[in-house]
Structures are given as structure tokens and as C-alpha cells.
C-alpha positions in Angstrom: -12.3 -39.6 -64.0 -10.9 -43.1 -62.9 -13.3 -46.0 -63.9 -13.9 -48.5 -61.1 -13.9 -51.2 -63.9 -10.2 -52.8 -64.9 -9.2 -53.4 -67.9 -10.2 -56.9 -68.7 -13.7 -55.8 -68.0 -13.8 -53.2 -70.3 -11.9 -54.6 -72.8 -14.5 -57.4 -72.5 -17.6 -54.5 -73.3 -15.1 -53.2 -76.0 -14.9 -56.0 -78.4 -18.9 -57.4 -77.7 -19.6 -53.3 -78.8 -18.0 -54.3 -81.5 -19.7 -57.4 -81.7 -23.0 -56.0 -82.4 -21.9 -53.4 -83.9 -20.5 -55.5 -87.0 -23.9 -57.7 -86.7 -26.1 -54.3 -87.3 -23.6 -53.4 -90.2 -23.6 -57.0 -91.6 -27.7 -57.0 -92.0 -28.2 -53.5 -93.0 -25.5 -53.8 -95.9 -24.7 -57.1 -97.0 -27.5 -59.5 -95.8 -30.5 -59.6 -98.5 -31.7 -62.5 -98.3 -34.9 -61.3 -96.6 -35.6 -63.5 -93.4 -33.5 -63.1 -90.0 -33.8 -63.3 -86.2 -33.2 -61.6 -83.8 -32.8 -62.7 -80.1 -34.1 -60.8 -77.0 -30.5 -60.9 -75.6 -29.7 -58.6 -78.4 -31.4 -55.5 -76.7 -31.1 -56.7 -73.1 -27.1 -57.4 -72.9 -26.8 -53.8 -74.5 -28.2 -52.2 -72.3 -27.0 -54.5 -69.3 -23.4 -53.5 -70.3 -24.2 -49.6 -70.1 -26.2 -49.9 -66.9 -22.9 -51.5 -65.7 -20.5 -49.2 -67.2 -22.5 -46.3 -65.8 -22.9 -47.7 -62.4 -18.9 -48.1 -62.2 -18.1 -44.8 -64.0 -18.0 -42.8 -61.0 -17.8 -45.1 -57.5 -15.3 -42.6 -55.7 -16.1 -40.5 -52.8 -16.1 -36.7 -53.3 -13.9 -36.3 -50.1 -11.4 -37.7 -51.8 -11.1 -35.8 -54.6 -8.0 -33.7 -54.4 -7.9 -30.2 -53.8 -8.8 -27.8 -56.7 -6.5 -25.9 -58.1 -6.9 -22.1 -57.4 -8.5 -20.1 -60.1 -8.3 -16.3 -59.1 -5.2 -14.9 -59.4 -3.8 -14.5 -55.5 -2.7 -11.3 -54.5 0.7 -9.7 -54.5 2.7 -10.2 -51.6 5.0 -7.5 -50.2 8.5 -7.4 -51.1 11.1 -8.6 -48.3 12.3 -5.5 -47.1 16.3 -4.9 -47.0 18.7 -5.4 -44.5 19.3 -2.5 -42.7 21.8 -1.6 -41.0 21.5 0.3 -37.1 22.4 3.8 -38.0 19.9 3.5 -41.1 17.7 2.1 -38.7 18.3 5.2 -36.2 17.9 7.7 -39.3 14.5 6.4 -40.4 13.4 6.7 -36.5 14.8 10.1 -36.4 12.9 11.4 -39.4 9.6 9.5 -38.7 10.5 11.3 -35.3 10.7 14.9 -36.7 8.0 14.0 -39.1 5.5 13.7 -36.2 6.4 16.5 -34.1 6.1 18.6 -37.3 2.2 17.5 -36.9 2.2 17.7 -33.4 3.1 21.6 -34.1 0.7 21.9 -36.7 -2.1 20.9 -34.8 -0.9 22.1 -31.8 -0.8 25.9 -33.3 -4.1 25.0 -35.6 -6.2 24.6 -32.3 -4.3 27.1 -30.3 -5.9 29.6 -32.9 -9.1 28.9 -32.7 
């Protein structure tokens, strides 16, 4: 997913992350000395940032998404069927030809006695 933020701007969240991130570690491991402040902008500009980086995160309209890919398998297509020439052409007819009045006499002698 594209962020509608460039790259100065989150470059610019990146290093005050890591920022605060180095001030937390600082105080919980190295800082003994037993007396420090903290300032309300340290929980407000957090949060700012995210608000920010979640409003941006997905600005795009779902229109415009491309098209999904397809994910059921699509259905065999027929094979191309063969040049044929006329006379194969004519033989094919012919036998579909005798083929059906083989039925036609079936059914013709089927009814005929009943």
C-alpha cells in the first residue's frame, strides 16, 4: 500500500522515533541520578505523529485500485480444431448423414411396432 506521505516526511517521523526512543533507553538504563522531567510534548507529538501517519496511510480511492488478479483456476478451453480439407469435410457429413438415418430407421421401425 502506497503512503500518501514522501519521503522527507517520513524520514522526518523516522529519526524523532528514534529520538525518543534513545531518550526512554537513556533514563531507564544509564540515568541514576534520581530527578528528571518530562515535558507534555513528550506524549502529545507521539501520538500527533501516528494520528498523521495513519491518516496518510491509506488516502487512495478504492476505484482505483487495479484489478485483482483471478484466483480460481479458469476453465479449459477447446482445442482449435484442424484444418480440414473438403472431401474430409464431405466424409464427416456423409457419416453424420448415415448416422442419423440409422436413428431415423430405428425409431421409425420402434414406433411402427407398437
Amino acid at each position: 500500500m502506497p503512503s500518501a506521505l514522501n519521503i522527507e516526511v517520513r524520514a522526518f517521523y523516522g529519526l524523532v522515533g528514534l529520538a525518543f526512543l534513545g531518550y526512554g533507553i537513556y533514563l531507564a538504563a544509564f540515568f541514576h541520578t534520581g530527578e528528571y522531567r518530562i515535558f507534555f510534548w513528550v506524549f502529545i507529538l507521539p501520538v500527533t505523529m501516528f494520528l498523521n501517519a495513519m491518516r496518510a496511510a491509506d488516502t487512495s480511492d478504492p476505484t482505483d485500485q487495479p484489478a485483482r488478479r483471478r484466483t480460481t483456476t479458469p476453465r479449459p478451453r477447446r482445442a482449435p480444431t484442424p484444418h480440414r480439407s473438403p472431401a474430409t469435410r464431405d466424409r464427416i457429413a456423409a457419416r453424420k448423414a448415415a448416422q442419423l438415418d440409422a436413428i431415423r430407421a430405428k425409431h421409425t421401425n420402434s414406433t411402427d411396432a407398437q
